[in-house]
N, C-alpha and C positions, 0 to 999 in steps of 0.2 A: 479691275475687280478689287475691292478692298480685302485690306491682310487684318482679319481674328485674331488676336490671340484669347486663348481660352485656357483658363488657369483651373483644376480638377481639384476639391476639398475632400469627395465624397456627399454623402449623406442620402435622403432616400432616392434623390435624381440613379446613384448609382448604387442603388441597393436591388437585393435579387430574393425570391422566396417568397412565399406567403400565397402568389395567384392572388384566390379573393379575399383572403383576410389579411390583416393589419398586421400578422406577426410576420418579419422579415429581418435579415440584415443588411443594414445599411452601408455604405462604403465598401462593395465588394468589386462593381465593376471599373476598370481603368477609366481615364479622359479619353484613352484613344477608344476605347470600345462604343464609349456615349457617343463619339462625332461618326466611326462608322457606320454606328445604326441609320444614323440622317440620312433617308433619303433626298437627291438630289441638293445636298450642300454646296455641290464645288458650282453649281450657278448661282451660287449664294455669295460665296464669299469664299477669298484663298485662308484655312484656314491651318495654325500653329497651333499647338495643346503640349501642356507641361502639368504635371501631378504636382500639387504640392504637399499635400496631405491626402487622403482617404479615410477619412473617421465621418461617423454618427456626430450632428452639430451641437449635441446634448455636452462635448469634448471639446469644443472651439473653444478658444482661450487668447489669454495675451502672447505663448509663441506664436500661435498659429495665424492670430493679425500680424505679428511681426514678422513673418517669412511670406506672406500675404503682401503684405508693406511692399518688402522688397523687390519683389518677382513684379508686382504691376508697376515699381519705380521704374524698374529696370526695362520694361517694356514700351513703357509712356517715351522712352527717349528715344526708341528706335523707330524714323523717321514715315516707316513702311507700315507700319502699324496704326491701322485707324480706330481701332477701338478694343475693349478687354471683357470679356465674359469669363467670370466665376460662380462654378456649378458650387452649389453648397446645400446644405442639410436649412431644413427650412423653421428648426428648433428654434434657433440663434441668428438667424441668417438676419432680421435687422438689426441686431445688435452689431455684427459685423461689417453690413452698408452703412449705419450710423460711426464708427470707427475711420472706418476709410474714408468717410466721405470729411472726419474733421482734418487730417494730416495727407489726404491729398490733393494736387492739382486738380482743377475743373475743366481741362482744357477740350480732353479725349475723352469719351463714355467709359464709365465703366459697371457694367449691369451682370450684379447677381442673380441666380436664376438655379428654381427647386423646384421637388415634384412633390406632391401627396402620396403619389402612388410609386410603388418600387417598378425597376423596369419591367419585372418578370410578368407585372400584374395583367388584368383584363384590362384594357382601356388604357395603359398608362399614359400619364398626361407627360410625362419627362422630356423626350422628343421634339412634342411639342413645343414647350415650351422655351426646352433650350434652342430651337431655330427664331424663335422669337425674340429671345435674346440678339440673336446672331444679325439679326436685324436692326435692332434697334442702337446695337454700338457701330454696327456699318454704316448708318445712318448720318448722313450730314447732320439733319436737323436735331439730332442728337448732344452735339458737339457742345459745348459750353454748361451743361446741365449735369456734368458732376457725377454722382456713385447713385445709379437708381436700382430697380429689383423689376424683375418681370418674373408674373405669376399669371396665369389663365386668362390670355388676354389684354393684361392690365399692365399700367406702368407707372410705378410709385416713386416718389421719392427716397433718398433716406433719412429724413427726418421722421415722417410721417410714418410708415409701411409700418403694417403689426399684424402677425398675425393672429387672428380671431375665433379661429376653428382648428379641432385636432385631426381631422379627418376629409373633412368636404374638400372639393376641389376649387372653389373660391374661398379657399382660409384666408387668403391675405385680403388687408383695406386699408382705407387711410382713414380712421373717425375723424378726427381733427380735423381732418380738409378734404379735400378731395381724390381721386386718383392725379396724377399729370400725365396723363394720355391712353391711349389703346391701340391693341393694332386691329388694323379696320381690312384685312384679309392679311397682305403679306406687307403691309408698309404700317411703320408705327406712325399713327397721329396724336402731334401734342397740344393740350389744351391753350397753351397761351407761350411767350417768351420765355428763354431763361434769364431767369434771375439768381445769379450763384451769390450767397453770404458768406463772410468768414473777417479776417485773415482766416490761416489754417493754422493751427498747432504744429511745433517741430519734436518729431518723436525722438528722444534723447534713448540714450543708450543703454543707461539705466533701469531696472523696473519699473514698471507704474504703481502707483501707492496703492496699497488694499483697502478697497472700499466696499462695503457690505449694506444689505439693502435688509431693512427691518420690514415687514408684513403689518400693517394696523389691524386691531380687528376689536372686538367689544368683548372686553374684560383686557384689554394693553393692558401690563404694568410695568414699571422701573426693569423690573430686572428680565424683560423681556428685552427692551432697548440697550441695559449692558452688558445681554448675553449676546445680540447682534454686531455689539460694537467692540467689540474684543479683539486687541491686537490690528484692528484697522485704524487707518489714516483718513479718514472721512465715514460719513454716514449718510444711504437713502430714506427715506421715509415712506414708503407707500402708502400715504395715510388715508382714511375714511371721507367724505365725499369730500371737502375743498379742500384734500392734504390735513386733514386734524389727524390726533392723534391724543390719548387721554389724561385728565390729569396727572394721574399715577408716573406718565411717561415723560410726562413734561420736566418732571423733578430729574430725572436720568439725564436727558436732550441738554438740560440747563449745565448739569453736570460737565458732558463733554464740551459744548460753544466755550464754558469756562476754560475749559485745560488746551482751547485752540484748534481742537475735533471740525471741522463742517457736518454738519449738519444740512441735508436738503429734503424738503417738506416735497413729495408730488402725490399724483393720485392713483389711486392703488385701481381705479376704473381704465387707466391712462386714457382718459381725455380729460378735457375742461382745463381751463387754464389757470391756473395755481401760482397767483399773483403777491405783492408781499403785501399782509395787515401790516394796519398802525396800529396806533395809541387806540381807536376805536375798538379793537380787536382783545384789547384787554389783555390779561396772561396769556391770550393766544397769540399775541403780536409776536411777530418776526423779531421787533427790535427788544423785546423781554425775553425772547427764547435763545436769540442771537442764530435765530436759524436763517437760511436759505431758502426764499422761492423758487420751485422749480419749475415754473409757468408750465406751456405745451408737453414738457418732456415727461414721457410715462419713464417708470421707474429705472429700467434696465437701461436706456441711454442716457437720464440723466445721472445714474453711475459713471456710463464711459467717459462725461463732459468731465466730472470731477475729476477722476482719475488722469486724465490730461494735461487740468489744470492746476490738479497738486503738484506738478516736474516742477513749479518752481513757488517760492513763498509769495503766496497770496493774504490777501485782507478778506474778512467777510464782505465789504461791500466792491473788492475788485470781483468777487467769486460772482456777487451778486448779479457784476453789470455784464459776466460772463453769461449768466445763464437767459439774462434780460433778453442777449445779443442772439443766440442762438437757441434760446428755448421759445421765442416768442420771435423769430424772423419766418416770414412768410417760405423760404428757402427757392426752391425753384419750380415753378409756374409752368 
């Protein structure tokens, strides 16, 4: 029988209250309380559970991947252990599998997993879900395919995974592409091979540079963009539909490319892919703005890529071939 480990964030998976309304708190119940509820687990899988946090994923942050980091480091080396399931708040939660999945090994699974509904609710999907997890990192076929998320069924990448709804029980999709896999009663099935990208980034020990995501919208202006950019070391751009952003803001964007800021253009829909203008492109051009393409990457991850790959001095066009690399790789299949 394969050995779990199953690493406890909180969020609504362990949240209690509410029955049938949406008001509840979040991270109340322990790791050990979630795995007892399982019925019939131990023909599942021998499973291990360690709390790392218990917070609402509204709270997820740079500690909170870093002690995250560490704990599935630290688990991946132990020989017994075939795979790692982390319960987490479903706020943040692909900002989180997009994190893990840049600074860690592809070797072992490691699949986040959240609920809609708090435990206490009618129907909670939580349970569920996280047995499906519990599967899907036990799973051989699993093996090489890196940091995915299981939600209702479903099994995402973390590139791709976003979720789409504040409430239904299929909040999560992949716009961009597709799911890569489902479970088709109690065995997950995957769409096609793994294909893992990377190198990986080595997380240094240091903080990661503050980077802040500006919102486009109609009537932008300048001091919209250097009220966003304030006291950060990079800049996102959620921009209006291929990542534009308005004149008024251009003059600010030009401001910071100048003083060595990044700047990254993405789309504030998160999908479509958000590729660099030329000269065609006129004062919208990347190389007039001196901005960043943020191709596939919706807002929030193409943050996490920056803040990565600010740990060491970069060029505009090394940033660039950064985001080429993994904003626009297919990831795994």
């Amino acid at each position: 029988m394969k050995h779990v480990r199953i690493l406890g964030t909180g969020g609504t998976i362990a949240g209690t209250g509410g029955g049938g309304s949406a008001s509840y708190q979040p991270g109340v119940l322990s790791i050990e309380d979630l795995v007892d509820a399982l019925p019939g687990i131990a023909d599942v899988a021998a499973i291990s559970a360690e709390q790392v946090a218990n917070i609402g994923s509204y709270d997820v942050g740079e500690p909170v991947w870093r002690l995250l980091v560490g704990r599935v480091q630290a688990a991946l080396l132990q020989p017994d252990i075939a795979g790692l399931v982390v319960t987490h708040g479903t706020d943040t939660m692909e900002e989180t599998a997009w994190f893990l999945s840049l600074v860690l090994p592809v070797s072992k699974p490691v699949v986040l997993v959240g609920a809609m509904r708090p435990a206490g609710s009618l129907s909670a999907d939580g349970p569920h879900n996280l047995m499906d997890a519990i599967r899907v990192a036990a799973s051989d076929e699993a093996r090489g395919r890196g940091v995915m998320a299981v939600m209702n069924d479903t099994i995402f990448d973390a590139v791709s995974v976003t979720k789409t709804d504040a409430h239904r029980l299929h909040a999560f999709a992949a716009p961009s592409r597709a799911s890569i896999g489902h479970m088709l009663g109690s065995a997950p099935v995957f769409n096609a091979r793994a294909k893992p990208y990377g190198p990986l980034f080595t997380l240094a020990d240091a903080p990661l540079a503050r980077v802040a995501i500006a919102y486009a919208y109609a009537g932008l202006d300048a001091r919209d963009i250097r009220a966003a950019a304030e006291g950060a070391k990079g800049l996102v751009i959620a921009g209006v539909g291929a990542g534009n952003f308005s004149t008024s803001a251009r003059t600010a964007v030009q401001e910071l490319t100048a003083r060595g800021i990044p700047v990254v253009r993405t789309a504030r829909q998160g999908t479509g892919d958000i590729w660099r203008e030329d000269h065609l492109a006129g004062e919208r051009s990347d190389d007039v703005l001196g901005t960043i393409a943020g191709r596939k990457l919706a807002p929030a991850k193409a943050r996490i890529l920056l803040m990565l790959a600010l740990q060491q001095p970069r060029t505009t066009a090394e940033l660039q071939a950064l985001f080429d690399r993994y904003g626009a790789a297919q990831g795994w299949a």
